[in-house]
C-alpha positions as CSV (number, residue, x, y, z in Angstrom):
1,X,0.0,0.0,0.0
2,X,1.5,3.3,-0.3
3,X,0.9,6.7,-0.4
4,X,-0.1,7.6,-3.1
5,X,1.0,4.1,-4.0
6,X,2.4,1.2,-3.0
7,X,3.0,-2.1,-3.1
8,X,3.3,-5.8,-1.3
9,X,2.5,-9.4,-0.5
10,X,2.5,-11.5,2.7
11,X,5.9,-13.0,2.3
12,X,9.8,-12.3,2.2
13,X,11.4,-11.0,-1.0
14,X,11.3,-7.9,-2.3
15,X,13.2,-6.2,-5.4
16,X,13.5,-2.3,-6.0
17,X,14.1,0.3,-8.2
18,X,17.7,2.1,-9.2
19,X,17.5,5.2,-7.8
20,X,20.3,5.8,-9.6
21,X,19.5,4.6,-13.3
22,X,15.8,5.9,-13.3
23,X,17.6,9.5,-12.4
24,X,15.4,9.7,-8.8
25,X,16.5,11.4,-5.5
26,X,17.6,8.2,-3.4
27,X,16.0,6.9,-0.5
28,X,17.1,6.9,3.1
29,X,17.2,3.5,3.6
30,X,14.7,0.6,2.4
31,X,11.7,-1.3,3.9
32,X,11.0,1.7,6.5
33,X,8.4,4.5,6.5
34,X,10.4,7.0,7.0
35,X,12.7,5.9,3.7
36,X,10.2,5.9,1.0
37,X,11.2,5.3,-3.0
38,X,10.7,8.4,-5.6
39,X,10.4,7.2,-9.1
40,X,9.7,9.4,-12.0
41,X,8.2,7.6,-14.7
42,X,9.0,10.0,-17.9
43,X,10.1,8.9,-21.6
44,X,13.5,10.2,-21.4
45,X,14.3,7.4,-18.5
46,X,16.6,4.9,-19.9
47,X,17.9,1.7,-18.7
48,X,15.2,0.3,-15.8
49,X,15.0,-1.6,-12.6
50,X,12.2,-4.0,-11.1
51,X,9.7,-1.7,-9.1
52,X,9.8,-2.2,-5.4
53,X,7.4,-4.7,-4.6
54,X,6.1,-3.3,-1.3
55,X,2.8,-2.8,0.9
56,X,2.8,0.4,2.6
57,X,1.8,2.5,5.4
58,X,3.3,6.0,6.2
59,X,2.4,9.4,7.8
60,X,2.2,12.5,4.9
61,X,5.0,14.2,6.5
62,X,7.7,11.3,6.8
63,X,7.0,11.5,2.7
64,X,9.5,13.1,0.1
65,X,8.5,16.1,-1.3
66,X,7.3,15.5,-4.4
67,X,6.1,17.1,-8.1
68,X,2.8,16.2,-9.8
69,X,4.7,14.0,-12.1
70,X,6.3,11.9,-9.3
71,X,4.9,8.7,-8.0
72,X,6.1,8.5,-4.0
73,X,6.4,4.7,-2.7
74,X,6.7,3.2,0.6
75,X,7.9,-0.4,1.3
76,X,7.1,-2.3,3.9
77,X,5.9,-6.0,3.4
78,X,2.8,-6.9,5.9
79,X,-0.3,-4.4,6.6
80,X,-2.6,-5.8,4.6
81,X,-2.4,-9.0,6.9
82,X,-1.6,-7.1,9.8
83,X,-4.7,-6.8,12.5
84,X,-3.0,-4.1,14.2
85,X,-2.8,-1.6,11.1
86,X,-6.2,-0.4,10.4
87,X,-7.4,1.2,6.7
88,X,-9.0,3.9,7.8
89,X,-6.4,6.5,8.9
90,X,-4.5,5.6,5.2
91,X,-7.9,6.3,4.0
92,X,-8.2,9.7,5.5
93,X,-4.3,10.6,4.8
94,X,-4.7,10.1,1.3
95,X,-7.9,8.7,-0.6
96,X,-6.8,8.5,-4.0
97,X,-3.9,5.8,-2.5
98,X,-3.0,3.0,-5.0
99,X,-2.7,-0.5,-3.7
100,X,-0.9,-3.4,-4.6
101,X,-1.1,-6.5,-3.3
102,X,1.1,-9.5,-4.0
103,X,-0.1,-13.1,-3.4
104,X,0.7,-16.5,-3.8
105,X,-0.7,-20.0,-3.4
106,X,-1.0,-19.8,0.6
107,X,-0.4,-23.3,1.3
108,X,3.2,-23.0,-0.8
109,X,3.7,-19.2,1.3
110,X,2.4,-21.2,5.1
111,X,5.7,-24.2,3.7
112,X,7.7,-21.0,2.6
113,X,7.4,-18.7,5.5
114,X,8.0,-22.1,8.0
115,X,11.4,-22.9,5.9
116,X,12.3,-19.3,6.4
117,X,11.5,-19.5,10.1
118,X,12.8,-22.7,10.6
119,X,16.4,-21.7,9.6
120,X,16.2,-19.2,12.2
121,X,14.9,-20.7,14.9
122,X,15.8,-25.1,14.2
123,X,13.9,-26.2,17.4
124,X,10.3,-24.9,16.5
125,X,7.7,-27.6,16.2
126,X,7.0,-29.1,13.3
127,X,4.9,-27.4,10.4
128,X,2.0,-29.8,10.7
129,X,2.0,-29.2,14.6
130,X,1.6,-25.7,13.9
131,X,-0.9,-26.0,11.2
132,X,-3.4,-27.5,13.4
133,X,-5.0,-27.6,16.5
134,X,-6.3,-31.2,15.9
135,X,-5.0,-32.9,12.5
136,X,-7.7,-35.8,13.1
137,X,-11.0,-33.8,13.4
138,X,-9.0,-31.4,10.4
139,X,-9.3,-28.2,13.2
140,X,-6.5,-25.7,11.3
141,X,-4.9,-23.1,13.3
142,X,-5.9,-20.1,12.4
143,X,-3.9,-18.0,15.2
144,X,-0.5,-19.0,13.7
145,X,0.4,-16.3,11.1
146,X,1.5,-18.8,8.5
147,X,-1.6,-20.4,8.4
148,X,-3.5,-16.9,9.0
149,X,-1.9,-14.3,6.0
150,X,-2.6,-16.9,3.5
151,X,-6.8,-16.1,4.3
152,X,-6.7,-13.3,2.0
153,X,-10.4,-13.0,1.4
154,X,-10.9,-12.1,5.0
155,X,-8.0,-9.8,5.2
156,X,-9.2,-7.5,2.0
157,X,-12.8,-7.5,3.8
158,X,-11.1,-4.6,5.6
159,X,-9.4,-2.5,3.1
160,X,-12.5,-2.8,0.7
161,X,-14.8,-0.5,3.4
162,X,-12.4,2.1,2.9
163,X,-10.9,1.8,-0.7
164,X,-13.2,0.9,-3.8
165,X,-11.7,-2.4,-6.1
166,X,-10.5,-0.5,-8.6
167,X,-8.0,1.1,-6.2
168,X,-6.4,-2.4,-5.8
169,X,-4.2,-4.4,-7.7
170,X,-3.9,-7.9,-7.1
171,X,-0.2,-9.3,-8.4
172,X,0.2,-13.0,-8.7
173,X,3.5,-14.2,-6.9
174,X,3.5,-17.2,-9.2
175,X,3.2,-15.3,-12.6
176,X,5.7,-12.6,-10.7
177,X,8.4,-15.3,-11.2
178,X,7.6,-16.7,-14.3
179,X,6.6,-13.7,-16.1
180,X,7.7,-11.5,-14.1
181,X,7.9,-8.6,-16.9
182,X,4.0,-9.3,-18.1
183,X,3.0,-9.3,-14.3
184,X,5.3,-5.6,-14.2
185,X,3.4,-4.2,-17.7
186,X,0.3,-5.0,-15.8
187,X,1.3,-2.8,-12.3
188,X,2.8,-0.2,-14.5
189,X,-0.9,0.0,-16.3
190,X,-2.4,-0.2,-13.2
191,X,-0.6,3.1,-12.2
192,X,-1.4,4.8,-15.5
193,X,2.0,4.7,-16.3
194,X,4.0,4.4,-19.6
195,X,5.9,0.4,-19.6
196,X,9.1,1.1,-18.9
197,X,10.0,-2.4,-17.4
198,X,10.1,-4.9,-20.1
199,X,11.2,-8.6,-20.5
200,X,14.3,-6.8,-21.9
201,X,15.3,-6.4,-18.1
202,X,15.1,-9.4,-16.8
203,X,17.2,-12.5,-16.1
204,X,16.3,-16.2,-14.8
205,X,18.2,-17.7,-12.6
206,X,17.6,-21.4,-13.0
207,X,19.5,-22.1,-9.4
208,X,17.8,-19.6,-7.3
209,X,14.5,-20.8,-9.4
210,X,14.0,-16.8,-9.3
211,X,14.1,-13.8,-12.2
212,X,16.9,-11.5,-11.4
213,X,17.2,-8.3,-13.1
214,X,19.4,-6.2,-15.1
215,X,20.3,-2.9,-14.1
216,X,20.0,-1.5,-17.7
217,X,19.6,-3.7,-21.1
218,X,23.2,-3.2,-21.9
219,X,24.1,-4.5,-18.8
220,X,25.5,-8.3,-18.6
221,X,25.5,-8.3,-14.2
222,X,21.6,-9.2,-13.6
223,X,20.9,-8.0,-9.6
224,X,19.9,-11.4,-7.9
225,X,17.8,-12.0,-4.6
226,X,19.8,-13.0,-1.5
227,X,21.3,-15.9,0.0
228,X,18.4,-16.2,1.5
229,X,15.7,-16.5,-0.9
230,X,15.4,-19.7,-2.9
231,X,15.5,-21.9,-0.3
232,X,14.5,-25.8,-1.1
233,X,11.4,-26.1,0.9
234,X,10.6,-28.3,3.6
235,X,9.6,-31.8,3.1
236,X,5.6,-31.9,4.2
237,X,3.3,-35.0,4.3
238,X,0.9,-35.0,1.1
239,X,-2.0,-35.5,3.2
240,X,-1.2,-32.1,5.5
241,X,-1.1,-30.7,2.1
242,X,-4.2,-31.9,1.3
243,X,-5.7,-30.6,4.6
244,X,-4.7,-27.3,4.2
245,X,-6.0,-26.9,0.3
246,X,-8.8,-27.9,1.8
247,X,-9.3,-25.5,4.5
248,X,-8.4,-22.4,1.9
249,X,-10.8,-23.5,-1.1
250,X,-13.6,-21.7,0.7
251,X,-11.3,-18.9,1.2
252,X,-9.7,-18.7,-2.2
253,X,-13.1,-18.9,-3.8
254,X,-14.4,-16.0,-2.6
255,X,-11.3,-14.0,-3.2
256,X,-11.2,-15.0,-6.7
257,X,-14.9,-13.8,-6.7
258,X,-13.9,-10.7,-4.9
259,X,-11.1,-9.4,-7.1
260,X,-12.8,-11.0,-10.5
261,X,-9.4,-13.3,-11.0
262,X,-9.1,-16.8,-11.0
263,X,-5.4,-17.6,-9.6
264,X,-5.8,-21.1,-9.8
265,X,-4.6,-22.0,-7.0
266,X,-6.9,-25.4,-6.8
């Protein structure tokens, strides 16, 4: 989310723009609200950079300056899931806000966002003794954020009293990486802006299993994700698997229905 735009999913990795190749003021840092992103989208910007994918909250005056034909973006990964960050007083900062929202299949994000933990933190229970509260009568665990950011339909119920639909752009973190540029043309129409990122600036890499991107089309050093993105997920029991598709289908149906897009994540 962002002011006026921004961007995000519930998960981990995140890419940004060149501050330096797009010609914008840099940022303070990354990944706080008081370091947002300026990009100027015009058609004498050359080279390109993949868009910081981000969700956004931030207070007006912690904002760059900026000039009417300057987009301002804040990344930070998790208020859309986040029961302590309400819509309203984004609403009430700035109604014409932009948001983009980035999701994936949520059983693959609940296995992703346990690897992640569990390389951090090696003696946390196992993932199905997380997931549920009694595997044999199917009772999922919906108080464990893993199993609780992937319910998107009931997280958007929020944001949709404040902000109408078309304000809201849904980005699938399954196309992101295998068409990542098509999923990028879409977000730049989204913003009304011309397509400056193109499949010309990106790069797979077939041992991260990610895109990585070039810091201009001339340029032969593509900018990868970390060393700790890409990790080989855990190993999970196909019936758990089974549980948990289970226990979304309800919720991914009436997100599809919601946001009139079929993710296919059945």
């Amino acid at each position: 989310m962002g002011v006026p735009w921004g961007w995000g999913r519930p998960g981990r990795w995140s890419w940004s723009v060149s501050s330096r190749e797009l010609g914008l003021p840099c940022p303070a840092g990354r990944g706080h609200p008081a370091s947002p992103t300026l990009w100027t989208p015009s058609p004498s910007t050359s080279g390109g950079s993949f868009l910081t994918i981000t969700f956004c909250l931030a207070c007006r005056s912690l904002m760059p300056r900026t000039l009417d034909s300057q987009i301002t973006v804040e990344k930070t990964p998790s208020y859309f899931v986040s029961p302590n960050v309400p819509p309203r007083p984004i609403h009430s900062m700035a109604k014409d806000t932009k948001l983009i929202v980035v999701v994936r299949n949520p059983v693959t994000r609940a296995i992703s966002d346990y690897t992640q933990t569990l390389s951090k933190k090696p003696d946390i229970p196992t993932f199905e003794g997380l997931s549920f509260r009694n595997r044999s009568l199917g009772l999922v665990d919906t108080s464990w954020n893993a199993i609780r950011i992937g319910m998107y339909a009931v997280h958007l119920e929020s944001w949709l009293q404040y902000f109408p639909l078309s304000q809201i752009h849904f980005v699938s973190g399954e196309k992101l990486i295998t068409d990542p540029a098509g999923e990028m043309g879409k977000v730049q129409d989204f913003l009304g802006i011309k397509r400056v990122i193109t499949d010309k600036h990106f790069y797979f890499n077939k041992t991260k299993g990610f895109p990585c991107l070039k810091k201009s089309e001339s340029s032969g050093l593509p900018r990868c994700l970390g060393k700790s993105k890409g990790r080989t997920h855990v190993q999970i029991d196909p019936e758990v698997i089974e549980q948990l598709r289970d226990f979304y289908r309800p919720y991914n149906i009436k997100f599809y229905e919601t946001v009139g897009q079929d993710f296919r994540w059945e």
